[in-house]
N, C-alpha and C positions, 0 to 999 in steps of 0.2 A: 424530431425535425432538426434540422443540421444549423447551426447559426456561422455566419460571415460576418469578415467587419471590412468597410470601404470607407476609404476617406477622397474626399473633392478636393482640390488642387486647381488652384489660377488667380487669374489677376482680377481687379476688377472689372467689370462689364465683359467678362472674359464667358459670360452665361450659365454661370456656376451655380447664382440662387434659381435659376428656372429649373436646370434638372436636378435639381434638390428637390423643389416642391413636386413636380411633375412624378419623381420618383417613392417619395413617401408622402405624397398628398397631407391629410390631416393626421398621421399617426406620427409628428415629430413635436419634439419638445427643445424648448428654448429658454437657456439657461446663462452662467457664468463661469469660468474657469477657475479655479480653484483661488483665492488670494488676487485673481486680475480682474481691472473692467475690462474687460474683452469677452463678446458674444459666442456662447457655445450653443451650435445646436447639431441635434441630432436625429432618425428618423429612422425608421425601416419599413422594407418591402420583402414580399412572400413571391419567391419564385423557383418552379418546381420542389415545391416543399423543403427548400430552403429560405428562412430568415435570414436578410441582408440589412446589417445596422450599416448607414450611410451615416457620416460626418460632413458637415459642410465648413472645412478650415476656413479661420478668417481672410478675408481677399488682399492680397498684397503683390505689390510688383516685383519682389526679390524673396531671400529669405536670411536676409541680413538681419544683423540686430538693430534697425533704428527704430522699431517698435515692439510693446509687448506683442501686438498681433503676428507678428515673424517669429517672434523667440517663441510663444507659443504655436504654432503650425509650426516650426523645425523639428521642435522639441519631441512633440506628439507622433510626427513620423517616423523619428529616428528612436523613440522609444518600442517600437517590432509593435505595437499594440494593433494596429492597423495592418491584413494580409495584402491588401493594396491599394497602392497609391495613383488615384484617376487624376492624372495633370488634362486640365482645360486651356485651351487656347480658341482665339479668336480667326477661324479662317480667312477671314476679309482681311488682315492686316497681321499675317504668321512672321513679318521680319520682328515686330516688335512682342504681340504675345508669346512668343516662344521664348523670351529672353527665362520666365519663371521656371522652364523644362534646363534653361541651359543652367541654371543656378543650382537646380536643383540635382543633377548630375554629381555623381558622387556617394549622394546617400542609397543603402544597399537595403533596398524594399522593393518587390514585385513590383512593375509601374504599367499603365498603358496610357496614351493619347487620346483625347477626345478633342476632334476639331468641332467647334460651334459656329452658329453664325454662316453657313453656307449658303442659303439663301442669299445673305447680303453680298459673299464671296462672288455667287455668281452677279448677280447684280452688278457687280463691280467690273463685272469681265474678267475674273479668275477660275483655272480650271485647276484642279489640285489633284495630284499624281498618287492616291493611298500607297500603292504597294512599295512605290520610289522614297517614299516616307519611311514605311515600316522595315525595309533593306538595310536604311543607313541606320537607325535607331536602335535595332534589336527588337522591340518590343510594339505590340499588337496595335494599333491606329485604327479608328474609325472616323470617320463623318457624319455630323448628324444636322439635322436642323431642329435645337432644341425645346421649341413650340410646337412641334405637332408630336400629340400623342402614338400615332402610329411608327413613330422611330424608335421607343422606348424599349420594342418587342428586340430589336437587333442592338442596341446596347446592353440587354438585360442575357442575352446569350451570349455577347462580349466580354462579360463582366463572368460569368460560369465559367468559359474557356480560359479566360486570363487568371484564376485559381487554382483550377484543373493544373495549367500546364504555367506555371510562373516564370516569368519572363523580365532580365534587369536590362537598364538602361545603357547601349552602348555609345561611350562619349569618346571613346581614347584620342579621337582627332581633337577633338578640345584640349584633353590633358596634354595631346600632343605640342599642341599651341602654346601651351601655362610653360613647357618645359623649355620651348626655345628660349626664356628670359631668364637672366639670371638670377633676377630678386626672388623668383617663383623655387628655383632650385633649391637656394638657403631657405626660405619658409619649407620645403621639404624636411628640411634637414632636420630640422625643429619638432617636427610631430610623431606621435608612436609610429611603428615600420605596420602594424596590424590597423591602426586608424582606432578610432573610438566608438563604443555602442556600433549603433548604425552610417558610424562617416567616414568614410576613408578615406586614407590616408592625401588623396586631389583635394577634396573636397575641404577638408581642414587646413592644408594648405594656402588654396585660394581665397577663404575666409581669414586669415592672418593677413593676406594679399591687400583685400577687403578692409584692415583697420578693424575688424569685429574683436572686442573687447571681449565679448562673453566667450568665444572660443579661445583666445589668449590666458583665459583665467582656468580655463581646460588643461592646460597645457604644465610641465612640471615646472623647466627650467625658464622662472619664470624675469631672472636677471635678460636673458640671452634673448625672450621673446619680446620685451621692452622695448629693449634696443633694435628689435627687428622693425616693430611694432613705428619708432619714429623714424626709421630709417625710410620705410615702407611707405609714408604720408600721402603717394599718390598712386598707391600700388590696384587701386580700385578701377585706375583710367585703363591701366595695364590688363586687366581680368576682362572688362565689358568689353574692352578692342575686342582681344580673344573669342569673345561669348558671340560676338555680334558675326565675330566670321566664321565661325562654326554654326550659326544658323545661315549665313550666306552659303553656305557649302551643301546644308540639308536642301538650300529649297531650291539650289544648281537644280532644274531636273526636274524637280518637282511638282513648281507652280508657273503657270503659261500666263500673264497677262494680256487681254485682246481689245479695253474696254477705257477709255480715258473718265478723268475728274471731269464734271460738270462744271461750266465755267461760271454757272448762275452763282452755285453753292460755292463756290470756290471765291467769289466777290463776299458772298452772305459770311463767310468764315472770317475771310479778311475783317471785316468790320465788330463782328460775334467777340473775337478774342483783341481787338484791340483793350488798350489799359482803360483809354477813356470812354471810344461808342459801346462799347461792349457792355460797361453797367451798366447805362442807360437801356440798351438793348435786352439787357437781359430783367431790369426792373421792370420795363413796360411786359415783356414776357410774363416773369413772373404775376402781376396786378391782373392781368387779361384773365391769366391761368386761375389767380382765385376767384375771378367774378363767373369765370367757366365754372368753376368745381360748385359757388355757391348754388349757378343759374341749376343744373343739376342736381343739387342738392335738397333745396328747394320743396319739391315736391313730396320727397321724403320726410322732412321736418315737419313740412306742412299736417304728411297724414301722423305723426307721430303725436306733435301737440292736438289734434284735432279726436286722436283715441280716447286722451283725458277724460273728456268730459262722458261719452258714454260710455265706458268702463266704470267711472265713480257711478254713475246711473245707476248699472245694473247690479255692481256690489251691495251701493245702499239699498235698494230693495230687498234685495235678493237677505240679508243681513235683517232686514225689518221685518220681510215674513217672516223668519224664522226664531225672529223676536230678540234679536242680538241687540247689546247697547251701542250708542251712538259712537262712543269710542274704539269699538272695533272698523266698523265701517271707514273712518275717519281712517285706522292705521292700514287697513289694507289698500283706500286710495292713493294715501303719500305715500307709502313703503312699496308698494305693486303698483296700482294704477299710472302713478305718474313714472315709478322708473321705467314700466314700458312705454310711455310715450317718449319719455325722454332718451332713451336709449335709440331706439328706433330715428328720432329724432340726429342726435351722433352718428350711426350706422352710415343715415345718407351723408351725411357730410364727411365722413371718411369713405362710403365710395366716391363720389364728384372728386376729393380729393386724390385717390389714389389712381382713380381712370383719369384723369387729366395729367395731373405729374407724371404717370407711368406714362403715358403717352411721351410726354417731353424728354424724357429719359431712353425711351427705346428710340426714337427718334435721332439722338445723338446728340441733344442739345444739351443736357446736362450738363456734362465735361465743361464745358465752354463757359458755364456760370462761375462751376470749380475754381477756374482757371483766373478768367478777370477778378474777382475777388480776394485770391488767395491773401494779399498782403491785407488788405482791410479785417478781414476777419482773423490772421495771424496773431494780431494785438490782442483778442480776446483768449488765444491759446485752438482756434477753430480752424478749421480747413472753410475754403471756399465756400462749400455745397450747403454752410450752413447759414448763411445770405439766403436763401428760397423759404424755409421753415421761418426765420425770423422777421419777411414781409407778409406770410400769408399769418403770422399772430394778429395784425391788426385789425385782419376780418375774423379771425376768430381764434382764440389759446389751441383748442382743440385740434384744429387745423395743422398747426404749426407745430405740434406734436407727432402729429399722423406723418406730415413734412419729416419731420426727421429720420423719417425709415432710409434714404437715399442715402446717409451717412454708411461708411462701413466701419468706421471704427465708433465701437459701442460707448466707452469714454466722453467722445465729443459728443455723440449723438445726444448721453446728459446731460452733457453740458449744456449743449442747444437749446434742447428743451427747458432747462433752468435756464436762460436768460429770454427764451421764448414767452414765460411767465412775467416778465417785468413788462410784455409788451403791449398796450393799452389796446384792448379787442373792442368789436363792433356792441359788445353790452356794456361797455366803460362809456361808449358816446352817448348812448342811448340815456343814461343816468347823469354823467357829469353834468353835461351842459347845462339842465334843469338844478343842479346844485347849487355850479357856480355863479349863476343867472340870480338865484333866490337870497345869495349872501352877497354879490360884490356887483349885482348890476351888468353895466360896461365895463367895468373892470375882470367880467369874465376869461375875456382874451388873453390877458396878464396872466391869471391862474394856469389854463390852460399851455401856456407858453413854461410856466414852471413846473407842473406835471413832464412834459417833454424831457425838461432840463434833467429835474430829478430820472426820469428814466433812462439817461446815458449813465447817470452817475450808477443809477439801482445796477446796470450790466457791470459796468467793469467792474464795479464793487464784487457782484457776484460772481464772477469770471475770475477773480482773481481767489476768493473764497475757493468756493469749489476744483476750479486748475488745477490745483496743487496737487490733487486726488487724481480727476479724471483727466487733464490734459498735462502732466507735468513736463516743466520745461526741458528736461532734459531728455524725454521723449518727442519732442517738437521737432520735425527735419523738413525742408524744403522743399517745394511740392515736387512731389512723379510722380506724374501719370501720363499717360499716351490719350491721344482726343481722339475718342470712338469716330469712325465714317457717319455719313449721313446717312438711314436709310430709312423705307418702310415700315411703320410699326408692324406689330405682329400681334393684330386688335383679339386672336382667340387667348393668347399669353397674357395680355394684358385684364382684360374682363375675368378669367383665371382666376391670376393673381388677386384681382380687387376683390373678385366675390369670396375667397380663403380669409382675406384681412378683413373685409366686414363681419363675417361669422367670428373671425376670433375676437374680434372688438366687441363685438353681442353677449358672447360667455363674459367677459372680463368685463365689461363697461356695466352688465347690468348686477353682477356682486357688490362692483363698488356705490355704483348709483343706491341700490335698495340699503346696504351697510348706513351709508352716509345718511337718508333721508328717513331711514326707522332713528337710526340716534337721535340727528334733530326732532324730529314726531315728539320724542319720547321725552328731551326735555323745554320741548316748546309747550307742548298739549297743555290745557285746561280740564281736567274730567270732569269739574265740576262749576255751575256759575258763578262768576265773581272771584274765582278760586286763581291765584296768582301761578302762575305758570312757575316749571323751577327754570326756564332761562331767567324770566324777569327776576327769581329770589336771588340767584345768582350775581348777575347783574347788579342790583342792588346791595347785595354784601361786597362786591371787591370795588364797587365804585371809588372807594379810595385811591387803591391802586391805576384803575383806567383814569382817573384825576391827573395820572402824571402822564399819561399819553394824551390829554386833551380830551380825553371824550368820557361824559357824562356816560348813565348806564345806558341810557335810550339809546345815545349815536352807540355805545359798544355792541346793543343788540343789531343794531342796523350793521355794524362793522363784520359781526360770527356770521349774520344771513348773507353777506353780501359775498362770504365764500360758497354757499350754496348755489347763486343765483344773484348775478350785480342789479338785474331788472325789478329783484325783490325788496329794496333798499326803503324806496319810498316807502311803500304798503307797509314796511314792518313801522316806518314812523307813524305812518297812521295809525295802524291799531294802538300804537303808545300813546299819541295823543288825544284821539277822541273815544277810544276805548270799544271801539266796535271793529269785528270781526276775528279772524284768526290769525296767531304771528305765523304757521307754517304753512297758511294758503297765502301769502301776501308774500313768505319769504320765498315761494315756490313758484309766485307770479302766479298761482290761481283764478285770486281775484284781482279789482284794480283799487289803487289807493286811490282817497280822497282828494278831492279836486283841490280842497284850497291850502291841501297838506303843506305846500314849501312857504305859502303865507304863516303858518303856522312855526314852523321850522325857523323859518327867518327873524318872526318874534319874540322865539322862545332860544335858540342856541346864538350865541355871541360868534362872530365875525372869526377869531382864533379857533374855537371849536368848529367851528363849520370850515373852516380849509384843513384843519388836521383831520375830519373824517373824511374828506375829499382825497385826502395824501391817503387814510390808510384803505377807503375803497381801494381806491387806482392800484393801488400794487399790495393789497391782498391776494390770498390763493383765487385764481381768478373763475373757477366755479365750477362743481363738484362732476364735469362732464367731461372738463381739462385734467381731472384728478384721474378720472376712469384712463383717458387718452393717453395720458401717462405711463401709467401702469402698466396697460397693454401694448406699447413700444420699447419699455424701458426690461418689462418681465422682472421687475424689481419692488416688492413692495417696501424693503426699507428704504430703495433710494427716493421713489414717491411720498415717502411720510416727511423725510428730511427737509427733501424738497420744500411741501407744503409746512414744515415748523418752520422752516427760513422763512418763508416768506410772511406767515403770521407773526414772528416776533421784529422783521425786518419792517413790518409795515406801520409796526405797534412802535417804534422806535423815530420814526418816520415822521410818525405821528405826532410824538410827544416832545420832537427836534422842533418840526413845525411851530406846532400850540406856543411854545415856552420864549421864541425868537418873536414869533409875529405878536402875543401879548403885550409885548413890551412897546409896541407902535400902534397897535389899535385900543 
């Protein structure tokens, strides 16, 4: 069987990730690029007994160096590894997606056109002239509308013919353009007469034009390109003029407009991207959206906790006829039983999640959050879009994790999720309040109001931490991007989409779920009665050490469960106090703790100790379903371990800031 290799090409929202999945469904892997945070994936599909390995480049507006994701998608094209290059544009709005086709002109790789988005095109009252495209261009054009399965059959005979018969990109009226200016001529002068690997000799040019640094360091004479280099300081304005009337010239002809902007949406826009209505508009947006995704969700959580218990049912029988001891039963309910409910449990909340967002997202409102936020979230080293992922943490870590898929640079998206983790979820309310109610009374408000505090501190602290890595400054540039039209979602694309990310969250959420709660089983368990568990021996040998974090061994057991499970915190003090029942049903939320446990707690741990376990709850790893959620977003299991060590020695630290400041006044 013959194998091909394709790589995808476009901008953001340009429909690039639909006919990725559409084209290799579940046979793609998702990985990293060698030395960068930036998302590699890839996939293949079988046609006419040819394997087609697709790449899906990272999504960018140019292919400049302001990001590793650019220097990587340049790099990987111009490297011949790839037989061709499918450039994506957006047909509802070709003046602005096709600027990534005009930038890319130049580099000497088989190319063809994929116009997406035609549905919305018409919609809009545009009619687009293929053949009047494919004339001026050189090279093969189609239209598709990328949500329905039945278009895939004519770009997959598209994609045969444009190998078959290889076809480059003609620009000369561009280069035509670069050459009427004079700055454009001297940057000539300056680069090999043959061009480089795959760029020739325009194309290296116009990136000099560009200010691009990494092509300058290509280059020999590198006195002579310095000086071009500051001479050149606005030679970028020079190039887009160019780029921008070279697509004014392709679409002479081409594209008919018949159809005006809606004046409703056209008010809704005005208001959407103002500095000030616009968060407002877009928080109330977002809040709606998670109480959607929960309302939805809902019912799936429901059946997943609701498995529990007759699953442990029929294990433990099933395990007693056949005369097994009590300790087996025991580990296949925590280790199996409950990670299927719990999992299942996740699952629904990452569909609600990702059919509600996705909705919002195809809809066109996305962009628009991007946009109003950009400078708020700039300070943390974040684009915009990371404001949606870090309001919907508060109803849940996991959530806010799943959230971060809309990110396209894989970097931030980290990062997000790392500071999505400091963000106090709907099982922090559930346990706090009962805490700080038990040690400080009315004075609970107070605490609560210093959790908050501490939680701006915990981001920037960790934004500035981590940045350096995933968001470094000097990769940091200004926001571009174009604001998608308004239009129809495309609810079969969508449902698609969600039902691929639940399935992959199912493989990956339940490795990590059963990993995590066989460990704890394993050193919570008691085999035998009266027999000290090795958390509690543990616990009680390093109690020295947890001594300078504020917490006795009790609160440190309650502090390890409460990364499993924040709901589990009390129950595990009951079993320490009155010595009845199990630490890993209680750390599991199995059973319920003892009613008069926080009277107990309140007379037995001291006022300092009881807000340092409040501090290291509240921004502990925030529970082993956020861990899963991680994981399967991030496709990184060292950057999840980090993550979760950060935040267990950040919180243990936290902790023992707290205990050692507040001892001195209570």
């Amino acid at each position: 069987m013959k194998e091909r290799k394709i790589v995808l090409l476009g901008q953001p929202n340009s429909g690039k990730s639909t006919v990725f999945n559409n084209l290799t469904g579940a046979r793609q892997h998702v990985g990293n690029w060698p030395g960068k945070t930036v998302e590699k994936k890839e996939g293949t599909f079988v046609y006419n007994d040819t394997t087609y390995t697709v790449a899906d480049l990272p999504g960018s507006y140019s292919l400049s160096a302001n990001s590793d994701e650019e220097i990587v998608t340049r790099d990987y094209i111009a490297s011949g590894e790839a037989e061709l290059v499918c450039v994506l544009a957006d047909a509802s709005q070709l003046e602005r997606s096709l600027f990534m086709l005009a930038d890319y002109a130049g580099i000497h790789t088989p190319t063809m056109l994929v116009l997406t988005m035609t549905d919305v095109a018409v919609q809009k009252g545009k009619t687009i002239n293929i053949s009047v495209l494919e004339e001026k261009l050189g090279i093969p054009v189609i239209a598709m509308n990328a949500t329905e399965r039945r278009e895939y059959d004519k770009l997959h005979r598209s994609f045969e013919k444009a190998l078959k018969s290889p076809r480059y990109l003609n620009a000369d009226t561009l280069f035509a353009g670069y050459r009427q200016t004079e700055l454009y001529n001297e940057a000539l002068a300056l680069t090999p007469k043959n061009g480089m690997k795959h760029y020739s000799v325009e194309w290296i040019a116009a990136k000099l034009m560009d200010g691009d640094k990494v092509v300058a360091d290509m280059l020999a004479d590198k006195e002579a390109v310095n000086a071009f280099m500051q001479k050149a300081k606005n030679g970028s304005l020079i190039t887009s003029d160019c780029k921008f009337a070279w697509i004014e010239e392709l679409l002479d002809g081409a594209v008919i407009r018949q159809k005006s902007t809606s004046e409703i949406l056209t008010k809704f826009d005005r208001a959407a991207i103002d500095k000030k209505k616009g968060k407002w508009i877009a928080i109330g947006i977002v809040l709606a959206a998670l109480c959607g995704s929960m309302l939805i969700a809902s019912p799936f959580m429901g059946l997943g906790f609701a498995l529990i218990p007759p699953l442990s049912s029929f294990v433990t029988t099933l395990i007693s006829l056949v005369g097994g001891p009590i300790w087996l039963s025991d580990l296949i309910n925590t280790s199996v039983c409950m990670s299927v409910g719990w999992v299942v449990a996740m699952v629904g909340f990452v569909f609600g999640v990702n059919l509600v967002f996705g909705y919002i997202e195809q809809v066109g409102y996305m962009a628009r959050v991007s946009y109003v936020f950009d400078n708020v979230m700039n300070k943390l080293g974040l684009q915009g879009k990371s404001v949606m992922p870090l309001l919907m943490s508060f109803g849940c870590t996991m959530g806010g994790a799943s959230g971060a898929r809309v990110l396209d640079n894989w970097g931030q998206k980290l990062l997000t999720i790392a500071l999505a983790w400091a963000v106090p979820c709907g099982a922090i309310f559930s346990v706090i309040p009962t805490l700080t109610t038990a040690f400080f009374g009315w004075g609970s408000v107070l605490v609560v109001i210093f959790l908050f505090a501490l939680m701006f501190l915990h981001m920037f602290v960790t934004a500035k931490i981590f940045g350096r890595k995933l968001s470094p400054v000097e990769n940091r540039a200004g926001l571009i991007m174009e604001l998608p039209p308004y239009h129809k979602p495309r609810w079969k694309d969508i449902i698609r989409t969600t039902l691929n990310n639940v399935w992959g969250t199912f493989k990956k959420a339940f490795i990590v779920v059963f990993v995590i709660a066989t460990v704890f089983w394993v050193i919570s368990y008691s085999f035998h009665e009266g027999e000290t568990s090795l958390l509690q021996k543990i616990g009680e040998a390093i109690e020295p050490v947890t001594k300078l974090f504020g917490l006795s061994w009790q609160s440190f057991m309650a502090f390890i469960a409460s990364a499993i499970s924040k709901e589990g915190v009390l129950g595990v003090f009951s079993v320490v106090f009155t010595g009845e029942g199990s630490i890993i049903d209680m750390a599991t939320n199995v059973t319920s703790a003892d009613a008069a446990i926080t009277e107990i707690m309140a007379a037995t741990i001291s006022k300092p100790e009881g807000l340092a376990l409040i501090v290291a709850v509240t921004f502990n790893v925030p529970c082993m379903m956020a861990v899963a959620s991680t994981y399967n977003e991030t496709h990184s299991l060292k950057w999840t371990l980090k993550i979760a060590l950060y935040y267990i020695v950040s919180a243990l630290i936290l902790s023992g800031v707290t205990y050692h400041i507040t001892n001195i006044f209570m």
